[in-house]
C-alpha positions as a LaTeX table, in Angstrom:
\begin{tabular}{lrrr}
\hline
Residue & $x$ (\AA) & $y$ (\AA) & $z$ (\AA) \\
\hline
Unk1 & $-179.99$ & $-146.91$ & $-14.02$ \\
Unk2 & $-179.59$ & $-145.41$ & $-17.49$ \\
Unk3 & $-182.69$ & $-146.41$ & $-19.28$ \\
Unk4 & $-185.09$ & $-143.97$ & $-17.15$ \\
Unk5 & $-182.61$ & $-140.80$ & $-18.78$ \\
Unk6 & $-183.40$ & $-142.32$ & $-22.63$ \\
Unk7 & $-186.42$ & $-140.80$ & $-23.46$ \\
Unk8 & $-187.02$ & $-143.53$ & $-26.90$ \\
Unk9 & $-185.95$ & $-147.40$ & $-26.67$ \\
Unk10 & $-185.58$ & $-149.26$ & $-29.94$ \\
Unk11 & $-188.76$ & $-150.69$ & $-30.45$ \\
Unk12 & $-190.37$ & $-146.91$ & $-30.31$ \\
Unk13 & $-188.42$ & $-145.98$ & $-33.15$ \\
Unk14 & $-188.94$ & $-148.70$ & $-35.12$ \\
Unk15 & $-192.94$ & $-148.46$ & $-34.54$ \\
Unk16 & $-192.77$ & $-144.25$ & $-35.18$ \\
Unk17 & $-194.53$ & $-143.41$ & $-37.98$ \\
Unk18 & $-194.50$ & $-139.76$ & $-39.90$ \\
Unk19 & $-197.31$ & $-138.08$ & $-41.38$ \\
Unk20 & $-196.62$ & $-137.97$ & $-45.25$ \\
Unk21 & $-196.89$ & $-134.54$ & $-47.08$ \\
Unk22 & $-196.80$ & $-134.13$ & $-50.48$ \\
Unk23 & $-193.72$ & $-132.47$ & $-50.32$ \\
Unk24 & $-192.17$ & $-135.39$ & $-47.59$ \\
Unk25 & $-189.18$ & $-137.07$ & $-47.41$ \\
Unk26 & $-188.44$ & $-140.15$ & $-49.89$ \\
Unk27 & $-189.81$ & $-142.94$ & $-47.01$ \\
Unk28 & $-186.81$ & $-145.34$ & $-47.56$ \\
Unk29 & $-184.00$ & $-142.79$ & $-47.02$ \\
Unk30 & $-186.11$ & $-142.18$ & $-43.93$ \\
Unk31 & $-186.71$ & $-146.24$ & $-42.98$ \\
Unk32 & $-182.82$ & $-146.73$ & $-43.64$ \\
Unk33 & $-181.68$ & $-143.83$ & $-41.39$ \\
Unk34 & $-184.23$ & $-145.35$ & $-38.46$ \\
Unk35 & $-182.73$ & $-148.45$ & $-38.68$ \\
Unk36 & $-179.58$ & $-147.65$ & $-38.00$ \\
Unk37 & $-180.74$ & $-145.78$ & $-35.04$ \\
Unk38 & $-182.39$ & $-148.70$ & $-33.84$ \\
Unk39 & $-178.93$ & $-150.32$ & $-34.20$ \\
Unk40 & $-177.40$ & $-147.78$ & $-32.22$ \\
Unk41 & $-180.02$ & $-147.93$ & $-29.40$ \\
Unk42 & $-179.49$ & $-151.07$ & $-28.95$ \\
Unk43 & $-175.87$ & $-151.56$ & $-28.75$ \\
Unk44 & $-175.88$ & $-148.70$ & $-26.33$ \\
Unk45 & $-178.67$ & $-150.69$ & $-24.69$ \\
Unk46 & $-176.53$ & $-153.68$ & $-24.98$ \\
Unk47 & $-173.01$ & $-151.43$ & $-23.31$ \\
Unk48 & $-174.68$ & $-150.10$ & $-20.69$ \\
Unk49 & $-176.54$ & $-153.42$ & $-19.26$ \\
Unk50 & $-172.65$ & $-155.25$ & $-19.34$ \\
Unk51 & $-171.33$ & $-151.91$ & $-17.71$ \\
Unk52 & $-173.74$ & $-151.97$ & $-14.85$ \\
Unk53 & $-173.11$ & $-155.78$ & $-14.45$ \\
Unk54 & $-169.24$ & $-154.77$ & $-14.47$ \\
Unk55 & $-170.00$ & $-152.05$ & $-12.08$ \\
Unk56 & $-171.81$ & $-153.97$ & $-9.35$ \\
Unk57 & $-168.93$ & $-156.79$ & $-9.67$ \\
Unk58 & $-166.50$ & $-154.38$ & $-8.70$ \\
Unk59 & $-168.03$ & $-152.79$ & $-6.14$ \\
Unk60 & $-168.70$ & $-156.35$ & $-4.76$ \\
Unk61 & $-165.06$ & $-157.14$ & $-4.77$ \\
Unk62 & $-164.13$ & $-153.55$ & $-3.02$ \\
Unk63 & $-166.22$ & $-154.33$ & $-0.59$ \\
Unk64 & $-164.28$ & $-157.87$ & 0.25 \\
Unk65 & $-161.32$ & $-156.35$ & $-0.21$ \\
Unk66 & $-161.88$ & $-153.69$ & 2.43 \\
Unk67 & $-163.51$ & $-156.79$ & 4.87 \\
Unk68 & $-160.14$ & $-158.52$ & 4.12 \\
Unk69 & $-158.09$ & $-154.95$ & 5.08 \\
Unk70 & $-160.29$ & $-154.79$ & 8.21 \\
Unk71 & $-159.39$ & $-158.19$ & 9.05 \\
Unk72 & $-156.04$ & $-157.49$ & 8.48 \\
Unk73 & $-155.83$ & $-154.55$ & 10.71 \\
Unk74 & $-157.69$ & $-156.44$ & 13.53 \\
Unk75 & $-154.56$ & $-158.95$ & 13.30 \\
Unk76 & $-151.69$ & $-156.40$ & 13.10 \\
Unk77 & $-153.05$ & $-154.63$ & 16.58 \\
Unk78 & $-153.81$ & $-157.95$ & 18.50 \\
Unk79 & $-150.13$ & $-159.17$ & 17.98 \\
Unk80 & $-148.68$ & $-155.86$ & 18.84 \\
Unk81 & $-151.23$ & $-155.63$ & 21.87 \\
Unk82 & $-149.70$ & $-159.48$ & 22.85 \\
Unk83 & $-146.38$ & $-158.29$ & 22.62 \\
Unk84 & $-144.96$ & $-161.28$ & 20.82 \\
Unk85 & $-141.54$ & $-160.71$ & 19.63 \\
Unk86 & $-140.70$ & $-161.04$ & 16.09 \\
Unk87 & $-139.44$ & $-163.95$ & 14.77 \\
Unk88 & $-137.33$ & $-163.86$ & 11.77 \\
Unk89 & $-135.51$ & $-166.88$ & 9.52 \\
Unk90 & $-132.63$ & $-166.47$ & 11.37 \\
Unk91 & $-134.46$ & $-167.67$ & 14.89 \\
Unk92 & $-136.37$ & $-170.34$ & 12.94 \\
Unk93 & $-133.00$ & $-172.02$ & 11.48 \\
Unk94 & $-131.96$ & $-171.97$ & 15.25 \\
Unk95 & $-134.88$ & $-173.46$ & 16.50 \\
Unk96 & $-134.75$ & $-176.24$ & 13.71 \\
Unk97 & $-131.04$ & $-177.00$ & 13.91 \\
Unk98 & $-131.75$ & $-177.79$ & 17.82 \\
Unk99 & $-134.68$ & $-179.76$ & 17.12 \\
Unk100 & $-132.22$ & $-181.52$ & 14.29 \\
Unk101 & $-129.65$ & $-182.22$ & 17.24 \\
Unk102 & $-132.17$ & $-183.50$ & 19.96 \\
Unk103 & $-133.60$ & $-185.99$ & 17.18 \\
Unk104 & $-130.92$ & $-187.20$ & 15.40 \\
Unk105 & $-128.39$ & $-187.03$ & 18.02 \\
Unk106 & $-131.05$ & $-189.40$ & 19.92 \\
Unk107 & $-130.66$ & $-191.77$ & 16.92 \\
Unk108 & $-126.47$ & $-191.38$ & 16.84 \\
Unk109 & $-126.91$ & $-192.14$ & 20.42 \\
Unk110 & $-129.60$ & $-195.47$ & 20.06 \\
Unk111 & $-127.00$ & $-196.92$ & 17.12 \\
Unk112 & $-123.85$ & $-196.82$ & 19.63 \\
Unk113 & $-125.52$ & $-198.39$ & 22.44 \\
Unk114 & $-126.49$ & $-201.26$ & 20.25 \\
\hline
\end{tabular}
């Protein structure tokens, strides 16, 4: 995405030469400077590949997420549509106590007829 906005890549650098006047600069102050440049390019080279990689992940995930949300909408308006009334702990501790009665109070009832 980045690399058609950077007008030199690391391997242009390295391969630039200068024309040398007599009154130049001292080559190795020059070759030293470059290569640090290099070093820079391609860290930033390096950052911006595992940002992009980063960036599509996430925007991968966002998109599942707001599936999931959608699907999760979808849900919440079919059971209001239905009309099913809420059940809370309370009802489900009734409903299990009575289930508790009719099958163990069919056992109490099995041992005292034997």
């Amino acid at each position: 995405m980045y690399q058609n906005k950077i007008t030199l890549t690391p391997q242009e650098i390295l391969e630039k030469e200068f024309k040398i006047d007599t009154r130049g600069y001292r080559l190795k102050e020059v070759d030293q400077f470059l290569d640090t440049i290099i070093g820079d390019y391609e860290q930033f080279f390096s950052i911006i590949n595992s940002l992009e990689q980063e960036k599509t992940d996430l925007l991968a995930e966002v998109m599942k997420l707001k599936q999931e949300l959608r699907n999760a909408k979808t849900t919440v308006e079919f059971a209001k549509k239905n009309d099913v009334p809420e059940v809370t702990n309370v009802d489900i501790m009734r409903r299990l106590a009575r289930l508790e009665k009719l099958v163990y109070g069919s056992e109490k009832d099995d041992d005292h007829n034997e």
